[in-house]
Backbone as CSV, one residue per row, in Angstrom:
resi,resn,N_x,N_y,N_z,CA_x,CA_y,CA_z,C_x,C_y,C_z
1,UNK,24.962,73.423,13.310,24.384,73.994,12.090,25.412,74.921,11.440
2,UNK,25.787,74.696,9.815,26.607,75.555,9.279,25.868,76.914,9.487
3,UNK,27.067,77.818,9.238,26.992,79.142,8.915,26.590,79.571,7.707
4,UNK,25.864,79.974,7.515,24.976,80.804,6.126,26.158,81.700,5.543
5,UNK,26.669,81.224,4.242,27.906,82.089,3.816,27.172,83.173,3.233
6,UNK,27.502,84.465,3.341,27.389,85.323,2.168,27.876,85.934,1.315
7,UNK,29.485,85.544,0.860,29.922,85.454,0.002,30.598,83.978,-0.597
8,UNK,30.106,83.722,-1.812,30.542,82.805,-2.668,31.427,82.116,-3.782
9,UNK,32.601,82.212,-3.407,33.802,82.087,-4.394,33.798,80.988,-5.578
10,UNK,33.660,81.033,-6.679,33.878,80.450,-7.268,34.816,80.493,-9.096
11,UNK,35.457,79.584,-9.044,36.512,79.840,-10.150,35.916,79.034,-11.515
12,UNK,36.323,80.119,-12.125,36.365,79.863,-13.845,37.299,79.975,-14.767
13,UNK,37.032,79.462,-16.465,38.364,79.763,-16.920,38.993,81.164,-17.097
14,UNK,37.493,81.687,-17.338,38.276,83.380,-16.878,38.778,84.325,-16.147
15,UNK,38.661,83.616,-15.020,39.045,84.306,-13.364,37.900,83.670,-12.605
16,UNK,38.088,84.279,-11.933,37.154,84.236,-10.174,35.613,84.752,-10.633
17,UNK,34.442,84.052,-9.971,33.183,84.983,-9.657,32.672,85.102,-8.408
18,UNK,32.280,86.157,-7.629,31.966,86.399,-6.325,30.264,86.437,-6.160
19,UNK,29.654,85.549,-5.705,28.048,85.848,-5.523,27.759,86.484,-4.507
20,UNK,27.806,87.304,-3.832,27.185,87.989,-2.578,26.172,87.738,-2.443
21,UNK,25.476,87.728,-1.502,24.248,87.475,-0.963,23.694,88.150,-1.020
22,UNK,21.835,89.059,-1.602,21.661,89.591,-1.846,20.856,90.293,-0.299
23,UNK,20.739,89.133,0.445,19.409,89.154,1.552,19.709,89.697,3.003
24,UNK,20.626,89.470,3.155,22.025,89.509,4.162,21.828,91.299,4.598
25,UNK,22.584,91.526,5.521,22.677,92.915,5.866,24.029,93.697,4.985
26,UNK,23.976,94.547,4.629,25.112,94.910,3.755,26.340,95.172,4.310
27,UNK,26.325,95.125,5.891,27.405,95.246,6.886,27.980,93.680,6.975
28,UNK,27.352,92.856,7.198,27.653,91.292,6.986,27.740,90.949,5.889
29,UNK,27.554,91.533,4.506,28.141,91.038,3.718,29.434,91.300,3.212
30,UNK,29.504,92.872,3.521,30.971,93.308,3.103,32.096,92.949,4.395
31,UNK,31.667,92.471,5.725,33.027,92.038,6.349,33.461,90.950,5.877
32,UNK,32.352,89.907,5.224,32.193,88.428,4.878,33.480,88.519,3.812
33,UNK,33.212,89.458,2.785,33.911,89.644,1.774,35.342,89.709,2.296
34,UNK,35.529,90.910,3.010,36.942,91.369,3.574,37.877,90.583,4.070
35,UNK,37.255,89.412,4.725,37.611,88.286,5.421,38.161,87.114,4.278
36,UNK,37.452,87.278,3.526,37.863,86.177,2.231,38.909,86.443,0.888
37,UNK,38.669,88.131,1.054,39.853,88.604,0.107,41.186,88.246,0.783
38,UNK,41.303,88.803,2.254,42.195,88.776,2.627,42.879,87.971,3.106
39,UNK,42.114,86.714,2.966,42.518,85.122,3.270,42.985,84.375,1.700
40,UNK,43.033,85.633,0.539,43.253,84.512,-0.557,44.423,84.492,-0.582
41,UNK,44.799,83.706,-1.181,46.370,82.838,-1.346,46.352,82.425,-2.839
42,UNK,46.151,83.491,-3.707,46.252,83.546,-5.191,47.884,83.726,-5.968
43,UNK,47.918,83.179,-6.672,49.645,83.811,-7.395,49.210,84.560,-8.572
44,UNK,49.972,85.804,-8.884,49.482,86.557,-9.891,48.169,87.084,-9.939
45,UNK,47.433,87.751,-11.036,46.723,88.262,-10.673,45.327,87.730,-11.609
46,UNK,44.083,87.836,-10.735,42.885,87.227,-11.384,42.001,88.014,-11.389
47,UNK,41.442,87.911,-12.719,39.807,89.185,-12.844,38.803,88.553,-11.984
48,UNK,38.056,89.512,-11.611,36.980,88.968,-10.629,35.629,89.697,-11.566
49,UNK,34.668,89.060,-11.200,33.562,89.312,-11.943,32.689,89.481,-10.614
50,UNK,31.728,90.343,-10.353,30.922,90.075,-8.696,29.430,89.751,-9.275
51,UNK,28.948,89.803,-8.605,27.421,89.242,-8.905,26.832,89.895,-7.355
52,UNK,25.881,90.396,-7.851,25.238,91.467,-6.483,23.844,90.924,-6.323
53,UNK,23.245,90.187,-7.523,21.750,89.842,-7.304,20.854,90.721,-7.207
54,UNK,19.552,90.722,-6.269,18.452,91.747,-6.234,18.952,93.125,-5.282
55,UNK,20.301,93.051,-5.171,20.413,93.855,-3.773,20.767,95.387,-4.339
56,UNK,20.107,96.209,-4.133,20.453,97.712,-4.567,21.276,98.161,-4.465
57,UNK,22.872,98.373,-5.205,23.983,99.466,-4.446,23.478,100.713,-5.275
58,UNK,24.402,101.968,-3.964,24.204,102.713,-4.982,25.915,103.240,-5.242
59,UNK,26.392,104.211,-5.848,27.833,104.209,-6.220,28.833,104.314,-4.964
60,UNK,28.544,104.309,-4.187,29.213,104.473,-2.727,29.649,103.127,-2.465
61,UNK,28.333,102.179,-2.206,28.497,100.828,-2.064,29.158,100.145,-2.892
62,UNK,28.885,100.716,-4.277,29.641,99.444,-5.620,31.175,100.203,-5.429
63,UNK,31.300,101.105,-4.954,33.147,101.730,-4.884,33.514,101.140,-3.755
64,UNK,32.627,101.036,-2.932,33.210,100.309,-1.492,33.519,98.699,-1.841
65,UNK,32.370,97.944,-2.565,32.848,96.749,-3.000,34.233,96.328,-3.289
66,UNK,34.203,97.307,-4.683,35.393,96.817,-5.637,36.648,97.314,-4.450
67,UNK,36.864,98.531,-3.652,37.758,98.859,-3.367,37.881,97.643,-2.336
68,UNK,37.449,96.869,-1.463,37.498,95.212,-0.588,38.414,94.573,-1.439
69,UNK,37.836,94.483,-2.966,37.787,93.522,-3.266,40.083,94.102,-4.156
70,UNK,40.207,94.947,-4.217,41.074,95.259,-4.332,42.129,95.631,-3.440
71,UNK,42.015,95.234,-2.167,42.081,95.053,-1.344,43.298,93.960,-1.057
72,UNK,43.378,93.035,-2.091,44.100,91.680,-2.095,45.343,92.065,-3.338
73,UNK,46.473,92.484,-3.397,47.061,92.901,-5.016,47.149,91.602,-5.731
74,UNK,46.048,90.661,-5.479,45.850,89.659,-7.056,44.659,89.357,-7.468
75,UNK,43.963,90.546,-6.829,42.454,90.256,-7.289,42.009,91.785,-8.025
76,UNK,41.124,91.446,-9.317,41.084,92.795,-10.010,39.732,93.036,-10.211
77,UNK,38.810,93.821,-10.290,37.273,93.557,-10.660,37.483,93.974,-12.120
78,UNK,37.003,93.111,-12.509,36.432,93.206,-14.699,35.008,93.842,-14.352
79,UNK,34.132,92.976,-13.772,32.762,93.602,-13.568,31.819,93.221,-12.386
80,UNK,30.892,94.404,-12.070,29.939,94.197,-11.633,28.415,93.603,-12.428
81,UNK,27.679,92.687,-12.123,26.562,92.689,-12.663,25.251,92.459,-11.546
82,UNK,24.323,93.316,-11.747,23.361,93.503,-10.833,22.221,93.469,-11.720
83,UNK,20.956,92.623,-11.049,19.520,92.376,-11.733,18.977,93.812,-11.329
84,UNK,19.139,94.250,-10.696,18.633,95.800,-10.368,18.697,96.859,-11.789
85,UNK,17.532,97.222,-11.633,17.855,98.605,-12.631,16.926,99.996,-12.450
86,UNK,17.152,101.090,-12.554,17.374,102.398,-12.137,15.844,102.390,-12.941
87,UNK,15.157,103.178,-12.209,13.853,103.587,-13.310,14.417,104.012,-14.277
88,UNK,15.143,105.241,-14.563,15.193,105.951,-15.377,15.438,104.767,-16.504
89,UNK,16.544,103.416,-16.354,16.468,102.578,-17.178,15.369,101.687,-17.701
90,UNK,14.420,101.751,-16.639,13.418,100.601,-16.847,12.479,101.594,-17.609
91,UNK,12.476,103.201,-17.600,11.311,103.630,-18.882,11.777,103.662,-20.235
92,UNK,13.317,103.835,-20.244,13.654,103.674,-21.637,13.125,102.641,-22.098
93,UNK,13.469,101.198,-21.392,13.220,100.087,-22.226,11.938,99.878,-22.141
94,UNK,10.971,100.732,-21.544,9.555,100.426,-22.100,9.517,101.849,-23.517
95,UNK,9.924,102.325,-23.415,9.954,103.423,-24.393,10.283,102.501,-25.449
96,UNK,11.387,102.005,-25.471,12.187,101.639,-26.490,11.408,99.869,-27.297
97,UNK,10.227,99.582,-26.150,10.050,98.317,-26.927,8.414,98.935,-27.285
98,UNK,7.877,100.307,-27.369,6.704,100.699,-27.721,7.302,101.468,-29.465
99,UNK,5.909,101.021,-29.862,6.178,101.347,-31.696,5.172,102.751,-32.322
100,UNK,6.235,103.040,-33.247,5.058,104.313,-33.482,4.947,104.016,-35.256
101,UNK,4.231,104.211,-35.744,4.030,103.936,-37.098,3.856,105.591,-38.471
102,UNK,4.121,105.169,-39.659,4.533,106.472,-40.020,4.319,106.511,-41.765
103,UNK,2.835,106.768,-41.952,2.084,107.028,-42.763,2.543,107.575,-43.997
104,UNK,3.351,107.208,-45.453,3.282,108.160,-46.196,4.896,108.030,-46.834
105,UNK,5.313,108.878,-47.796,6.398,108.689,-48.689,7.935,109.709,-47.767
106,UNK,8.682,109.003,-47.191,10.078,109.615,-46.607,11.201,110.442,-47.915
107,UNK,10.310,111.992,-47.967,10.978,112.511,-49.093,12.358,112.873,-49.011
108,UNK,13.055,112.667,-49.666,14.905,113.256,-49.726,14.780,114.427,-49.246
109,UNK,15.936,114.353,-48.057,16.017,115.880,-46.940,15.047,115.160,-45.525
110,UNK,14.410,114.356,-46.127,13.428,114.577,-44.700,13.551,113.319,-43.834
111,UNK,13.994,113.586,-42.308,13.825,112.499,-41.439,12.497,112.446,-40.181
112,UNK,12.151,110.987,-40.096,11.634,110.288,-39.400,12.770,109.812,-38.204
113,UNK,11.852,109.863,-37.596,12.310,109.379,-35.864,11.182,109.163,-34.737
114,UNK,12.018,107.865,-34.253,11.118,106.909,-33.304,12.027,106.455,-32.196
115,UNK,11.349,107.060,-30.812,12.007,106.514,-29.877,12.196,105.041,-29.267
116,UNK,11.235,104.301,-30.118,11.011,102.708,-29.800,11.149,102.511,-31.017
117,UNK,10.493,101.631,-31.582,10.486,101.047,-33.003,9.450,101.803,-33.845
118,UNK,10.290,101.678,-35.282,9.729,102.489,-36.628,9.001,101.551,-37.717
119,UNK,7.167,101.651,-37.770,7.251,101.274,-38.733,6.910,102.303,-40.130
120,UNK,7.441,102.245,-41.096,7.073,103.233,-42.479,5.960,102.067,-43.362
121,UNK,4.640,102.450,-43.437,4.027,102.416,-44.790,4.143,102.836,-45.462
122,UNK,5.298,103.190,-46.905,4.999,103.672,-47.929,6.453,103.329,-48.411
123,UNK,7.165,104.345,-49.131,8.382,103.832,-49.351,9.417,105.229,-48.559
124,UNK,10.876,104.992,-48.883,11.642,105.816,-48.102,12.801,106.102,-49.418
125,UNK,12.158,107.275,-49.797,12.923,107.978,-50.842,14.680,107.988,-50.491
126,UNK,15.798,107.967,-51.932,17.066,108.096,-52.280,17.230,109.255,-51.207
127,UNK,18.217,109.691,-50.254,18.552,110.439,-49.285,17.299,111.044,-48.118
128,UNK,16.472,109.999,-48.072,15.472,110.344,-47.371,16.289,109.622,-46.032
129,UNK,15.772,109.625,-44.817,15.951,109.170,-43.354,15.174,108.537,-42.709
130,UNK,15.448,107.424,-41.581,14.602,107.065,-40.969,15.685,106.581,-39.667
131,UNK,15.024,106.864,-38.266,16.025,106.573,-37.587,14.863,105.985,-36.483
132,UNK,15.128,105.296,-35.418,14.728,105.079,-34.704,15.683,103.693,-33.272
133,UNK,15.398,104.045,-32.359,16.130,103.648,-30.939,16.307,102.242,-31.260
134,UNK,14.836,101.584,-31.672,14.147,100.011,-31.769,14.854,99.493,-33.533
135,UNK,13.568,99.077,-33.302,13.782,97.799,-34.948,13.105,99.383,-35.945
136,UNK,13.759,99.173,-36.914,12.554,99.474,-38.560,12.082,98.969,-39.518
137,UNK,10.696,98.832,-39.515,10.592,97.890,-40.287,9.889,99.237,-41.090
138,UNK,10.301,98.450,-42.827,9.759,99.774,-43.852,8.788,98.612,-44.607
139,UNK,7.387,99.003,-44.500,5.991,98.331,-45.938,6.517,99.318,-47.067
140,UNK,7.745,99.015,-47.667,7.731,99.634,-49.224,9.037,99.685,-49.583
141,UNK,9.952,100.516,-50.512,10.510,100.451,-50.545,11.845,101.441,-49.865
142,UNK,12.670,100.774,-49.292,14.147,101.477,-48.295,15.311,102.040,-49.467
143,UNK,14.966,102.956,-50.086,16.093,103.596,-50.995,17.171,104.651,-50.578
144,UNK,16.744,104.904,-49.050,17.495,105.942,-48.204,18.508,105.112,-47.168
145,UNK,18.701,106.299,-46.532,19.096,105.906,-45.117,18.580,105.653,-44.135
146,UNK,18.895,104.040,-43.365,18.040,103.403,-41.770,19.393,103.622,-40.718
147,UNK,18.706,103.943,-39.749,19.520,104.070,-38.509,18.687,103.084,-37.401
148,UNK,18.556,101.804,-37.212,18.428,101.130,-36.108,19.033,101.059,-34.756
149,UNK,18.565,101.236,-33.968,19.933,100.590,-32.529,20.491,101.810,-32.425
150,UNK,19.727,103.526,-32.571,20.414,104.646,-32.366,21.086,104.727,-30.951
151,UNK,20.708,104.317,-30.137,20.834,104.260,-29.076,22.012,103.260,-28.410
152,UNK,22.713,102.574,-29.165,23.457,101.566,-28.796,22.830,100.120,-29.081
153,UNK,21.387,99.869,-29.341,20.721,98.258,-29.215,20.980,98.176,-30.213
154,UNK,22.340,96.615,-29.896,23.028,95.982,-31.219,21.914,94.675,-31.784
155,UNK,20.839,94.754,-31.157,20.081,93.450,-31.209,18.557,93.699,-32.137
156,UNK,18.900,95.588,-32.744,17.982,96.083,-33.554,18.394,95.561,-34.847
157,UNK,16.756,95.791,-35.538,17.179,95.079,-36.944,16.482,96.222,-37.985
158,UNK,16.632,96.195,-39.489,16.112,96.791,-40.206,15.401,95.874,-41.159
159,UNK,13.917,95.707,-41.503,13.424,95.046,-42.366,12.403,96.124,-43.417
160,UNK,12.625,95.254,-44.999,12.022,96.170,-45.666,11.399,95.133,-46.647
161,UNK,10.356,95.678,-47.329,9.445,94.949,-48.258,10.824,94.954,-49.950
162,UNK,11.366,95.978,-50.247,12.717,96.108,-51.102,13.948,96.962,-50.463
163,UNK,14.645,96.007,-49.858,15.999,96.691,-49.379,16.733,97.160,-50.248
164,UNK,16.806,98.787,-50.388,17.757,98.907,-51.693,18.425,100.281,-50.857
165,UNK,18.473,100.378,-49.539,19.033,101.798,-48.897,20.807,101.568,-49.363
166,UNK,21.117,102.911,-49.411,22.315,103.500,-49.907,23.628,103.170,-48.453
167,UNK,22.369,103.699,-47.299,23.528,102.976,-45.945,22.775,102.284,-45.326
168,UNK,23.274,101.454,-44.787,22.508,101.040,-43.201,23.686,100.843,-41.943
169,UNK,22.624,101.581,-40.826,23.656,101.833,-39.623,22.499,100.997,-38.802
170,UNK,23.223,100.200,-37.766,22.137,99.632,-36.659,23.472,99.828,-35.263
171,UNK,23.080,100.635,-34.490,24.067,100.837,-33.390,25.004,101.786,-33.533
172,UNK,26.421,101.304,-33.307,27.119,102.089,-33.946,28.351,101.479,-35.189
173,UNK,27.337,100.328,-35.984,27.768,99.603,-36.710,26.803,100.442,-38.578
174,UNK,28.064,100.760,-39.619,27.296,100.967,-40.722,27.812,100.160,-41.717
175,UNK,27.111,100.054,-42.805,27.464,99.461,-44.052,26.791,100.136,-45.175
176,UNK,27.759,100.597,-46.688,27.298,101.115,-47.591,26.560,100.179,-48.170
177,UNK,25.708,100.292,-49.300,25.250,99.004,-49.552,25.946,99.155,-51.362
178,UNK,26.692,98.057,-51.195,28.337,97.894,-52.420,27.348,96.661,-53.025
179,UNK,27.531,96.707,-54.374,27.050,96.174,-55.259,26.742,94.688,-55.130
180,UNK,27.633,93.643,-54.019,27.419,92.589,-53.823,25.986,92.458,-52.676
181,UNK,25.876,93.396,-51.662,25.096,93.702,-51.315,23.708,94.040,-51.587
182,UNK,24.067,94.694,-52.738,22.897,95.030,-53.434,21.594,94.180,-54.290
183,UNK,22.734,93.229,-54.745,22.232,92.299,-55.548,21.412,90.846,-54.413
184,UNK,22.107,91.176,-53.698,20.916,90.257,-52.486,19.921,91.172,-52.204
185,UNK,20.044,91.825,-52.326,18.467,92.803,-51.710,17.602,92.887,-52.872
186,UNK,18.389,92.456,-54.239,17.385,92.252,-54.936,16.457,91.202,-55.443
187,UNK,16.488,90.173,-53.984,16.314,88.927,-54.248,14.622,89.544,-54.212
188,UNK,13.722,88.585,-55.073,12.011,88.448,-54.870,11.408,88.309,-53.457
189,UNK,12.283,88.735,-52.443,11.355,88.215,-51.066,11.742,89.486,-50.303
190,UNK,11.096,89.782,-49.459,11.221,90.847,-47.937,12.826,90.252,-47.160
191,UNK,13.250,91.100,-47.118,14.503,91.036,-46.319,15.005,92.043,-44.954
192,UNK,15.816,91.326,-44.500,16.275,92.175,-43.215,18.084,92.213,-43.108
193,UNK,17.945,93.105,-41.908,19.670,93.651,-42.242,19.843,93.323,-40.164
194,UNK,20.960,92.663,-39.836,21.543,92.809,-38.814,22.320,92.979,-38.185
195,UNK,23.045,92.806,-36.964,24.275,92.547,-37.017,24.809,91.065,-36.656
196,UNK,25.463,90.600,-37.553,25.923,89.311,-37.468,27.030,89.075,-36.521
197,UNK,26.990,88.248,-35.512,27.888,87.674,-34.498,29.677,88.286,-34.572
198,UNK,29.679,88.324,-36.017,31.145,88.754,-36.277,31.520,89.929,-36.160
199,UNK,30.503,90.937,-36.023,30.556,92.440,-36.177,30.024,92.848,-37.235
200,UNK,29.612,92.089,-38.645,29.381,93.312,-39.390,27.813,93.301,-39.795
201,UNK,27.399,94.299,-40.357,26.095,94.035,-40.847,25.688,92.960,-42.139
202,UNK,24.809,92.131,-41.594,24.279,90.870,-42.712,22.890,91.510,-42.989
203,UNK,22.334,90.704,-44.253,21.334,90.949,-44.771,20.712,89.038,-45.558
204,UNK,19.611,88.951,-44.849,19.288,87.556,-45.081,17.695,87.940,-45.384
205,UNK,16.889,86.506,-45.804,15.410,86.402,-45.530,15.010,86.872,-44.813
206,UNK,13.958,87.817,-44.684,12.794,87.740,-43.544,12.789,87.180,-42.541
207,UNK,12.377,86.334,-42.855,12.011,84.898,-42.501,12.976,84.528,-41.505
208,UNK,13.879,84.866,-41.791,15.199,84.131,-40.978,14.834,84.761,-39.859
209,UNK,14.391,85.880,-39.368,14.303,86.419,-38.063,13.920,86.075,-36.986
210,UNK,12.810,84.610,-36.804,12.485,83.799,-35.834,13.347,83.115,-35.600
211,UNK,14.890,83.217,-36.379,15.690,82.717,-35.403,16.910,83.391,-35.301
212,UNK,16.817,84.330,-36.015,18.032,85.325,-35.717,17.579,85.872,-33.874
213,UNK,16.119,86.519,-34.082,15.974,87.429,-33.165,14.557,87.482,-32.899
214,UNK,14.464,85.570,-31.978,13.416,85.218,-31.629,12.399,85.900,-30.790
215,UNK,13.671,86.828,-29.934,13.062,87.785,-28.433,11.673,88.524,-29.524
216,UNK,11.738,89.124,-30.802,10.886,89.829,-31.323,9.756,89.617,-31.134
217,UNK,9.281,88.177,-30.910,7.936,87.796,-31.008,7.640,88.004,-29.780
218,UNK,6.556,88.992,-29.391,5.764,89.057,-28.310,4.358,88.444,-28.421
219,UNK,3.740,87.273,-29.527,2.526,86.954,-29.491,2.230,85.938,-28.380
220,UNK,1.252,85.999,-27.546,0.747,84.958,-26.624,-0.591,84.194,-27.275
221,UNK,-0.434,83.241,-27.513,-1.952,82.225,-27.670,-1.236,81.683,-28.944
222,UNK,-2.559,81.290,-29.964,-2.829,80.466,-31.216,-2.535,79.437,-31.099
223,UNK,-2.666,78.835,-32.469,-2.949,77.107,-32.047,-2.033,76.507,-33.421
């Protein structure tokens, strides 16, 4: 009967990926490792990517990893990636996918803020504010400033019933809104602002958002 490996080498065009075993004892997995770095027979040098699975390190263990795994002078770690995540991470992102809603006219001088997603009923006055972690969506008109994705989420969007804001920032991505800009927002339909694949902020249909940024839809049922 083979031996149950618990580490898993495998090559790509970008370097090496290492699967560790997540189930394994963490003493048998890191000699497993040690044994295989030090058996490679690499020329030059290759990024390694690790893959840890369900298995908990905590910074001791992930320094002990990489330092194995550096261990070999042609093997480099680019990254760790682990399905594990820290409460403190797992309440943000319930924070961050809960919505608070926000009654009334966003007067110049005055900001709004939402630790999940923003929605505004009314409109959002010339140097007025609205910021929030999540998505914003504005029922009226956006003549101010939106801050989406305060938090870093490049996958936030800004939607408004008349997009006519002066900036829009989603992350740590902004755009003035320059006259070519403008004139799409003055199209007859609800529009939204994102960030487009290339880096910069786009502004398309509504509509387009079931496939820009399908994850949005949380509805279960209908027919």
């Amino acid at each position: 009967m083979a031996k149950q490996q618990y580490v898993i080498i495998k090559g790509t065009k970008d370097g090496l990926v290492l699967k560790l075993d997540d189930k394994c004892a963490y003493s048998d997995m890191i000699a497993e490792l040690r044994n295989k770095v030090n058996e490679n027979s690499l020329d030059g040098i290759a990024e390694v990517k690790i893959h840890i699975g369900n298995r908990y390190c905590n910074e001791e263990e992930l320094k002990e990893i990489m330092n194995v795994v550096h261990e070999s002078p042609h093997l480099r770690v680019s990254k760790i990636q682990s399905e594990v995540i820290t409460i403190e991470e797992c309440n943000r992102r319930v924070v961050e996918n809960q919505s608070e809603t926000f009654i009334g006219i966003v007067r110049s001088g005055q900001v709004v803020e939402a630790e999940g997603d923003l929605v505004v009923i009314g409109d959002v006055n010339p140097n007025g504010r609205v910021v929030a972690a999540g998505n914003i969506y504005v029922l009226g008109r956006l003549k101010g400033i939106a801050h989406a994705g305060a938090e870093g989420n490049e996958e936030a969007v800004i939607a408004a019933s008349f997009l006519e804001a002066t900036h829009l920032m989603i992350a740590d991505k902004m755009e003035t809104m320059t006259d070519e800009l403008t004139i799409l927002a003055e199209q007859p339909e609800m529009e939204c602002a994102y960030i487009h694949p290339n880096g910069f902020i786009a502004i398309d249909r509504l509509q387009e958002l079931r496939i820009l940024r399908p994850h949005l839809s949380t509805f279960k049922g209908g027919r």
